[in-house]
C-alpha positions as CSV (number, residue, x, y, z in Angstrom):
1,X,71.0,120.4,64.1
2,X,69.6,123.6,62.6
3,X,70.1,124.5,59.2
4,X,70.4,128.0,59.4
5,X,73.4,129.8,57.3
6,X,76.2,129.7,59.3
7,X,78.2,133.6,59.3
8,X,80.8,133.5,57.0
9,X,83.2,135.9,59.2
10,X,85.5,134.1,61.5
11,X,85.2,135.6,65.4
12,X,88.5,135.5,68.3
13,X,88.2,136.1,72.0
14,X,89.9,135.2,74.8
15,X,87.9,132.9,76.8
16,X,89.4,133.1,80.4
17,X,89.5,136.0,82.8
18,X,91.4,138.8,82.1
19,X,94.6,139.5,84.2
20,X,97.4,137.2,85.2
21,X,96.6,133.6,85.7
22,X,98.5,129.9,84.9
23,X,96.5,129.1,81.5
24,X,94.6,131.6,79.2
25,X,92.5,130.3,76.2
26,X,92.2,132.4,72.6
27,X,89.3,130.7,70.8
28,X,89.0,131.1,67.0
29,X,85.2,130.4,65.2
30,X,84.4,130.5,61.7
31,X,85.6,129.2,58.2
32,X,89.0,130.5,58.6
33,X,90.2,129.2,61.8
34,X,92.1,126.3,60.7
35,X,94.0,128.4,58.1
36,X,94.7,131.4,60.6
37,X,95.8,129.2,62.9
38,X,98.5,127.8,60.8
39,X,99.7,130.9,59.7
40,X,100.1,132.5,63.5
41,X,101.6,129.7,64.9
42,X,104.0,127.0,64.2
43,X,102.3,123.9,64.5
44,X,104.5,120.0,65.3
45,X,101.5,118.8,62.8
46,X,98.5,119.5,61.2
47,X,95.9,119.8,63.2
48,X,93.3,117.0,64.1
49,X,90.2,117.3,65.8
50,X,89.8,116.8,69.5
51,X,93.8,116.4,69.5
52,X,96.1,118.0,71.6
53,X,98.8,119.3,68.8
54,X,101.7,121.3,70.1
55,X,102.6,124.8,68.5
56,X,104.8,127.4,69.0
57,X,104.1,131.2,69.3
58,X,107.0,133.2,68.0
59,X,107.3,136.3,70.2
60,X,109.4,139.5,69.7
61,X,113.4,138.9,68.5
62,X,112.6,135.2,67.5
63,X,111.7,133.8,71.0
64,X,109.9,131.2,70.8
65,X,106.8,130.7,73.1
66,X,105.5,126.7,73.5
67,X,101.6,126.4,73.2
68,X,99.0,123.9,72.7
69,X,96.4,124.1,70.2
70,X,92.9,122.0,70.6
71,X,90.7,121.9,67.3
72,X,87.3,120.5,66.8
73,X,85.8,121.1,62.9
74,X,82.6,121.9,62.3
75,X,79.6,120.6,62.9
76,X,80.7,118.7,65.3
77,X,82.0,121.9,67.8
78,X,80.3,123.9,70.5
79,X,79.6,126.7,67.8
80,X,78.9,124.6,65.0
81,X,81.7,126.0,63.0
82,X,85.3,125.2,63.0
83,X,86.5,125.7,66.2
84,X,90.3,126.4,67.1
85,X,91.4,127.2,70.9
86,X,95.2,128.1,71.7
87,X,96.0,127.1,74.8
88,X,99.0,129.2,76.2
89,X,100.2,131.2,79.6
90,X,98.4,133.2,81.2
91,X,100.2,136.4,80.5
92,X,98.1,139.4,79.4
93,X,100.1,140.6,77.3
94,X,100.8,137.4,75.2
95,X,97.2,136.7,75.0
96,X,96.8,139.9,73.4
97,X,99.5,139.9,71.3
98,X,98.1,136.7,69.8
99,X,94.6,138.5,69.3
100,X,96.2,141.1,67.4
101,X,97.7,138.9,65.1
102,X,94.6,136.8,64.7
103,X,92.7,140.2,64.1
104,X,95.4,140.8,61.6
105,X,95.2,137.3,59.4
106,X,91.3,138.5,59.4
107,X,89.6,137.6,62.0
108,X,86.6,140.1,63.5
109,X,87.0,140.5,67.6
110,X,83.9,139.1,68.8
111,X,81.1,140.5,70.5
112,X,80.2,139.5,73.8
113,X,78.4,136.4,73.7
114,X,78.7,136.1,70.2
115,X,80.3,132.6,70.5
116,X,77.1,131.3,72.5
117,X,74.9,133.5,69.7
118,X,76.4,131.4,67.0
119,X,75.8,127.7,68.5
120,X,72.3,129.2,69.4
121,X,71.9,130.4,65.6
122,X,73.4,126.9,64.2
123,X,71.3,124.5,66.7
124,X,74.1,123.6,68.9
125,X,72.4,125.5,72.1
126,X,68.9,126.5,72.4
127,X,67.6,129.1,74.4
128,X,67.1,127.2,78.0
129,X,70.7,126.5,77.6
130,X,72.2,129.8,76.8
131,X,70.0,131.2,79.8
132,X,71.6,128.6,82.0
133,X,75.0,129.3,80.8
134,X,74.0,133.3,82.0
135,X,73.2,132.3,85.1
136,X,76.0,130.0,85.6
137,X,78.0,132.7,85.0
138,X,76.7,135.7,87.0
139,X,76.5,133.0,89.9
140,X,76.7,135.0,93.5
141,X,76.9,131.3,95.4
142,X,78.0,127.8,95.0
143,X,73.8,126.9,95.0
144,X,73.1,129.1,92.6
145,X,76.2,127.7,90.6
146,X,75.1,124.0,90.9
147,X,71.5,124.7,90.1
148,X,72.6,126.7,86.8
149,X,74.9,123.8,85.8
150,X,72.2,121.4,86.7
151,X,69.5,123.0,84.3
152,X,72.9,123.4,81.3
153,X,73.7,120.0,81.5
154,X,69.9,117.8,81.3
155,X,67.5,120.6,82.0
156,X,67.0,121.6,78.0
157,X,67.5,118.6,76.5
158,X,65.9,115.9,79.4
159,X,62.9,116.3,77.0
160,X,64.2,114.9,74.2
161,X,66.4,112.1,76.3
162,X,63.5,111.0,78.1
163,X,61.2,110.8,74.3
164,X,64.3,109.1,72.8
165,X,64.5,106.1,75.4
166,X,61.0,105.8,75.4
167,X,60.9,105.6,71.7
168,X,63.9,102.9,72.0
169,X,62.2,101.2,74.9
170,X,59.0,101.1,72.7
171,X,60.6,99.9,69.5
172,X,62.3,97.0,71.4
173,X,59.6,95.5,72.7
174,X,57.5,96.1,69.3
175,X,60.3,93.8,67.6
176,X,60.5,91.4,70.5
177,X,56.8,90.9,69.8
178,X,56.4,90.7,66.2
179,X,60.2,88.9,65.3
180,X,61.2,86.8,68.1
181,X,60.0,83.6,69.6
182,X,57.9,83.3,72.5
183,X,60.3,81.0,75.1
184,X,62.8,83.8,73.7
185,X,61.5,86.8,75.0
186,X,58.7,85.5,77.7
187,X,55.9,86.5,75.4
188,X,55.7,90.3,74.9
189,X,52.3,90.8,75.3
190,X,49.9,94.1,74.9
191,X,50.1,95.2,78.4
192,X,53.9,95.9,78.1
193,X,53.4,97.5,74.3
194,X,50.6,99.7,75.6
195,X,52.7,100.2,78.6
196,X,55.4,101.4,76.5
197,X,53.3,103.4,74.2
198,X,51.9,105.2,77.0
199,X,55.1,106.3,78.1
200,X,56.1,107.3,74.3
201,X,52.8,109.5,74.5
202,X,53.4,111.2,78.1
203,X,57.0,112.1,76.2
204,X,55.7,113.5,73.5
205,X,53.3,115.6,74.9
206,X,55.4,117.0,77.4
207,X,57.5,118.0,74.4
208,X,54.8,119.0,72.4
209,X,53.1,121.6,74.6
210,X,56.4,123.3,75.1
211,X,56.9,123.0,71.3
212,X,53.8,123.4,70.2
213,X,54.0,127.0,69.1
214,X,57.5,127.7,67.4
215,X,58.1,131.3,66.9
216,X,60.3,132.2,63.8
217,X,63.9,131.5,64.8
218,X,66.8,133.8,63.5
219,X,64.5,136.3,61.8
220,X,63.1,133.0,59.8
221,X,59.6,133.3,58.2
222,X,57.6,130.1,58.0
223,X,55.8,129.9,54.0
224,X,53.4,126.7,53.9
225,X,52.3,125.6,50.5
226,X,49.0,123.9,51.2
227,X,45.7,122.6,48.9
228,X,44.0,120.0,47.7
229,X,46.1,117.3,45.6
230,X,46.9,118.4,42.2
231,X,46.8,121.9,42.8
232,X,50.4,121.9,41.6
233,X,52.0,123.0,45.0
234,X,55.2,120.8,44.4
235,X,55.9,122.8,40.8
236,X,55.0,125.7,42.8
237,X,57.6,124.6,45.6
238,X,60.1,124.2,43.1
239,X,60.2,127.1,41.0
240,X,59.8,129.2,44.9
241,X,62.8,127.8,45.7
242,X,65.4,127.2,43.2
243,X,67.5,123.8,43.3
244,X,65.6,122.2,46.5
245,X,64.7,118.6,45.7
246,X,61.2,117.7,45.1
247,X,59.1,115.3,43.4
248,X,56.5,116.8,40.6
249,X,53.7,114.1,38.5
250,X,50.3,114.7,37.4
251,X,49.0,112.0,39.9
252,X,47.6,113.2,42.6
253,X,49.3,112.3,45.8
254,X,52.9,112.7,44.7
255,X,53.9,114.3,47.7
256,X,53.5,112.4,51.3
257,X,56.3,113.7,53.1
258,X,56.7,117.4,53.8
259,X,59.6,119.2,51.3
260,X,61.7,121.9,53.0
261,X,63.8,124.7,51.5
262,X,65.1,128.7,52.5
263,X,64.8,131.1,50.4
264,X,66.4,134.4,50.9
265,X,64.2,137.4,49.7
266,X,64.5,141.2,50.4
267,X,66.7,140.5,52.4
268,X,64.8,137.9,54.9
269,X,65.2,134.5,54.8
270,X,61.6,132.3,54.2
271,X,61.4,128.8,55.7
272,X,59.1,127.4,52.9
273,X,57.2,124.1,53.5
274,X,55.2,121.8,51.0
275,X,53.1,119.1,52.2
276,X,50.4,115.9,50.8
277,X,47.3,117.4,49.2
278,X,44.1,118.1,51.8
279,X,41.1,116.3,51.4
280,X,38.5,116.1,53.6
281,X,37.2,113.2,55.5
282,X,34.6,112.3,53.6
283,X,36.2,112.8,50.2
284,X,36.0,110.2,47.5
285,X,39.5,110.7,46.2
286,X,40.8,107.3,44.9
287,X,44.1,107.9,45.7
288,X,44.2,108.7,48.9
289,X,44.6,105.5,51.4
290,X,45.7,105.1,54.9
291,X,49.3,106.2,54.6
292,X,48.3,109.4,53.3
293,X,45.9,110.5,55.3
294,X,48.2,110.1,58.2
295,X,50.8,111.8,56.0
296,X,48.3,114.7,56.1
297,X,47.6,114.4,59.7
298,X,50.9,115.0,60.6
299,X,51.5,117.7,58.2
300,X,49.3,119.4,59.6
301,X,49.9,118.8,63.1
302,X,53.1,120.3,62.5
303,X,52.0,123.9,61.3
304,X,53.4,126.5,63.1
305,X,50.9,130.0,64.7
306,X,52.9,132.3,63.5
307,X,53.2,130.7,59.5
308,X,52.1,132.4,56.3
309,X,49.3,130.4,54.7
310,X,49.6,130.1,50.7
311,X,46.6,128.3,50.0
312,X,47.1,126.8,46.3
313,X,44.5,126.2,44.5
314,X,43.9,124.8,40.9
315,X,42.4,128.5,38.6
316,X,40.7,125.2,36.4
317,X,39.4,123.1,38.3
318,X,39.1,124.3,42.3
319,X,38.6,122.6,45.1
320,X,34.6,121.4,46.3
321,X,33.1,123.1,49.3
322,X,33.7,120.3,51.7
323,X,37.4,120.7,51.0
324,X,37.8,124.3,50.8
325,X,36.1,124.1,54.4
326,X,38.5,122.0,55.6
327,X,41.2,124.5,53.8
328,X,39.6,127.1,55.8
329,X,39.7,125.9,59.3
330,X,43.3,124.6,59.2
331,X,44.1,128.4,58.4
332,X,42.6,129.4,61.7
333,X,44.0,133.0,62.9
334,X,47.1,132.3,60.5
335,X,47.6,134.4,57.8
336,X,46.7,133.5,54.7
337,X,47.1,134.7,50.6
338,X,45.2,132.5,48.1
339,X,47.0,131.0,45.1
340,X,45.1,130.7,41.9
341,X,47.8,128.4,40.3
342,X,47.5,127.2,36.3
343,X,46.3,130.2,35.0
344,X,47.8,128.9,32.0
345,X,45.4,126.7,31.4
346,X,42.5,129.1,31.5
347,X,41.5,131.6,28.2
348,X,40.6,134.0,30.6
349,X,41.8,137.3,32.0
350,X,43.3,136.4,35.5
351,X,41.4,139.4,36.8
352,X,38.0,138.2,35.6
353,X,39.1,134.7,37.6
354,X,36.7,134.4,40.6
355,X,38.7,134.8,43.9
356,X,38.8,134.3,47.4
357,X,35.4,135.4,48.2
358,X,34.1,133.6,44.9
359,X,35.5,130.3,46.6
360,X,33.9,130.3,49.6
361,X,37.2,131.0,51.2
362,X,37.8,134.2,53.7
363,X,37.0,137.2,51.9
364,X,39.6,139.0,53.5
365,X,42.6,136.8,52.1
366,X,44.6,138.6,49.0
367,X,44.3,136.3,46.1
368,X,47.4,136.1,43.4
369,X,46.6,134.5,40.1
370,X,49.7,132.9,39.5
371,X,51.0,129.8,36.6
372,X,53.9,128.2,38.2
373,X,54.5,126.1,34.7
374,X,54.9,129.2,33.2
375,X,56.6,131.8,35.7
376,X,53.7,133.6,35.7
377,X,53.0,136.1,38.7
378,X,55.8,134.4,40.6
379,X,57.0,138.2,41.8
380,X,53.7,139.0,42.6
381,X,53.0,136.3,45.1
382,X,56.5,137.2,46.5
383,X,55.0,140.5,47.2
384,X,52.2,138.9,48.8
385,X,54.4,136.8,50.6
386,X,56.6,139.8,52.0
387,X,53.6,141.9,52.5
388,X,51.7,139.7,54.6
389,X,54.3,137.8,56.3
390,X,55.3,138.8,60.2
391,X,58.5,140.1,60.9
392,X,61.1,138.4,62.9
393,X,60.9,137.7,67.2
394,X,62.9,135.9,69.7
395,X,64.2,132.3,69.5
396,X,61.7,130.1,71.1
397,X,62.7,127.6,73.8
398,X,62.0,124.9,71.3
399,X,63.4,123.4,68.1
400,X,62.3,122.2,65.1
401,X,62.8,119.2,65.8
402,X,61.0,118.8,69.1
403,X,57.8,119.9,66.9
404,X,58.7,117.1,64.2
405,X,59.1,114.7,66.6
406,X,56.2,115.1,68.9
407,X,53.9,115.7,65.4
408,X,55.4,112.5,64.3
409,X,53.6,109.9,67.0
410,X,50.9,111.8,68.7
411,X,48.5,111.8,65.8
412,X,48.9,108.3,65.0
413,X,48.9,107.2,68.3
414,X,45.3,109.3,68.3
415,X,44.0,107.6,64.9
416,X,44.3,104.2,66.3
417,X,43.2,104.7,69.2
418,X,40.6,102.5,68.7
419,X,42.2,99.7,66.6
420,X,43.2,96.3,67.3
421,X,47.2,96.9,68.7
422,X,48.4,93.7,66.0
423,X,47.3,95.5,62.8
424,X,48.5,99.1,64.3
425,X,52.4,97.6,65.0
426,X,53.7,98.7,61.3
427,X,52.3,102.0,61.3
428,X,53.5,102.4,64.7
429,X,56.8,100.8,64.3
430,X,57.2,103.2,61.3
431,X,56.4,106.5,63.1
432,X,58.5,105.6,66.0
433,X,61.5,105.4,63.3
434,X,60.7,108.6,62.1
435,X,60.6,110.4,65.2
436,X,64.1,108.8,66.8
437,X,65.4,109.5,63.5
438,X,64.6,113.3,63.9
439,X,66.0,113.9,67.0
440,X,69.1,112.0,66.2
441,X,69.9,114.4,63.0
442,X,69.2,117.3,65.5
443,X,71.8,116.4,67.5
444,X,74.0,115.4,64.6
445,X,73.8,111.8,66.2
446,X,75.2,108.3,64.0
447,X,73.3,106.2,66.2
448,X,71.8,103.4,63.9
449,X,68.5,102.7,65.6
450,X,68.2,99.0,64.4
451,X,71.8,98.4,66.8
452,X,70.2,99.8,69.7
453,X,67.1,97.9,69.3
454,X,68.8,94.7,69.5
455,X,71.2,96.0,72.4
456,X,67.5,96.8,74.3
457,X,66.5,93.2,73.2
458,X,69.4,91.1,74.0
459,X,70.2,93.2,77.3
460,X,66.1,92.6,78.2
461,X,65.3,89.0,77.4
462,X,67.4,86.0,77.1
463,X,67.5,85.3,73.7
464,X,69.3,82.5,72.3
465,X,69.8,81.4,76.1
């Protein structure tokens, strides 16, 4: 699920046609549903989510009007938010009589679509799925109506089913090869692993070239915090974005997993990312072993186009060439400001510090001399940040997590490529993990991965006869 802020207003609607009919909905969304709708109506009980809990509606001279009242609370609601509906007849001038006193207990009226803009906004729709919901309902004939429906109901998210049985599939037959007998499961061999693996790759790159590039979503700018180790990018990270959790040590390396944290500034609200250090290939670094050079790997693979580079450096003791190369062409056509961090170590005037162009780097990169130990030049590379940052564009058809995902197994599937399969299973068996693991917390899932490995085990061989 998308983190993004949910609104703090709470939105009311009718949700069926407008005229006379059997049923009519009113559909509450927000932070306040729950409490507004126990103060408009006189419920039997409290209300429990995805339970039918009968109310009453007390009309004009104390008659009293029976409805039903269906409640889901948030996250786990089509908007994402605490979701109340009042089920009740179809008379239109009940249903707006109920609106009104909704509006009245202080709800907004909402804006057309603004229900399907708000489970866009909070990751329970993306964009394929909105579109289909549009065309479902401006629908002419019954084709067009099934085809619509079709595409809502597996068109925008057969991706990520068909990556998540693979991965499952995969999995399964990784720990029927490595922790079960061979009369058990038939002997597992590397035909069926590479089979599977294959089909785990085909996935992900399907996934990947739709999410590849991931525009900024809800007016969200991407900020990633990139350099070679112990440039101090995770103080820099912290002190960027107050209260996020993060790990900070004078050994190089600290960081393998990528940190994430919003910030809102001016106004804008800044994705910021901070990843392992960069080193090139050939570096001699002591500290940097297998695991973290596919840490890198994947960092980087999941950089979005459209994100603003801060390339931190350390003022003291900078980068070699070889690295700052490297530093360079990950950059690409991104935009880019150079960080001179631990300026606080250095006697010397920050602007008699040798820059961008001194470096080796791009000349055209602004450079901001910054010491995020001390707080020094913080709001200047804030106004670096803003000034050079893009401004905001559509949703893109793709989420986060599709990116994390596909980033997560394609590059290591690459690396050991040419490897002996036997030695590769851990690291494999690791990233497959991660990558079910992301797509189950973007569909707010409680699947635990190691019960539905042993379902795919016991269902596929006959262990224990």
């Amino acid at each position: 699920m998308s983190s993004a802020t949910a609104p703090t207003d709470t939105i009311v609607a009718p949700c069926t046609a407008a005229g006379v009919g059997q049923r009519a909905i009113v559909r509450l969304s927000g932070s306040k549903a729950r409490a507004l709708a126990s103060a408009t109506l006189s419920l039997a009980r409290e209300a429990e989510p995805g339970c039918v809990v009968p109310a009453v509606l007390q009309l004009a001279e104390g008659a009293p009007l029976p409805v039903e009242v269906l409640s889901w609370w948030a996250p786990r609601s089509l908007t994402g938010e605490d979701v109340v509906e009042v089920h009740l007849p179809g008379w239109p001038a009940v249903v707006t009589e109920l609106v009104r006193r909704f509006v009245a207990g202080g709800a907004r009226p909402a804006a057309r679509g603004e229900f399907a803009r708000r489970a866009l906004a909070l990751g329970k729709m993306d964009l394929p799925e909105v579109l289909a919901l549009r065309r479902l309902m401006e629908a002419a004939t019954a084709a067009d109506a099934a085809e619509a429906a079709q595409d809502l109901i597996h068109g925008a998210t057969a991706e990520r089913g068909h990556l998540r049985l693979a991965l499952l599939d995969a999995l399964a037959l990784i720990e029927a090869h490595v922790d079960f007998e061979e009369e058990d499961t038939e002997e597992v061999g590397e035909k069926e692993l590479l089979a599977a693996l294959d089909r785990v790759r085909k996935c992900a790159e399907s996934m990947g070239k739709r999410a590849r590039v991931v525009p900024l979503r809800d007016g969200e700018t991407d900020v990633v915090l990139f350099g070679p180790p112990n440039a101090g990018k995770s103080l820099l990270f912290s002190v960027l974005c107050p209260g996020a959790r993060t790990t900070v040590s004078p050994v190089a390396g600290t960081t393998r997993d990528a940190l994430e944290a919003r910030v809102s500034r001016a106004g804008r609200t800044f994705r910021v990312l901070d990843g392992p250090g960069i080193v090139s290939d050939q570096s001699d670094v002591a500290t940097v072993d297998a695991v973290d050079r596919l840490a890198m790997q994947r960092f980087v693979a999941t950089l979005p186009s459209n994100a603003v580079m801060l390339l931190v450096d350390d003022a003291a003791s900078p980068a070699d060439q070889e690295t700052r190369s490297v530093l360079a062409d990950m950059v690409g056509s991104r935009r880019c400001v150079t960080v001179l961090n631990k300026m606080d170590l250095l006697q010397t005037d920050p602007s008699h510090v040798g820059g961008a162009g001194s470096s080796g780097l791009e000349d055209s990169w602004q450079t901001v001399h910054v010491s995020a130990l001390r707080t020094f030049g913080l709001e200047d590379l804030w106004e670096a940040i803003l000034a050079t940052s893009p401004t905001g564009s559509a949703p893109d058809l793709a989420s986060r997590a599709d990116v994390d995902a596909a980033s997560a197994i394609l590059p290591l599937l690459d690396s050991i490529a040419d490897l002996p399969l036997e030695g590769a299973l851990p690291l494999l068996s690791w990233a497959l993990r991660d990558a079910f693991r992301i797509l189950e917390e973007e569909d707010d899932r409680l699947l635990d991965v190691e019960e539905e490995i042993l379902d795919r085990i016991f269902a596929e061989f006959c262990v224990g006869k």
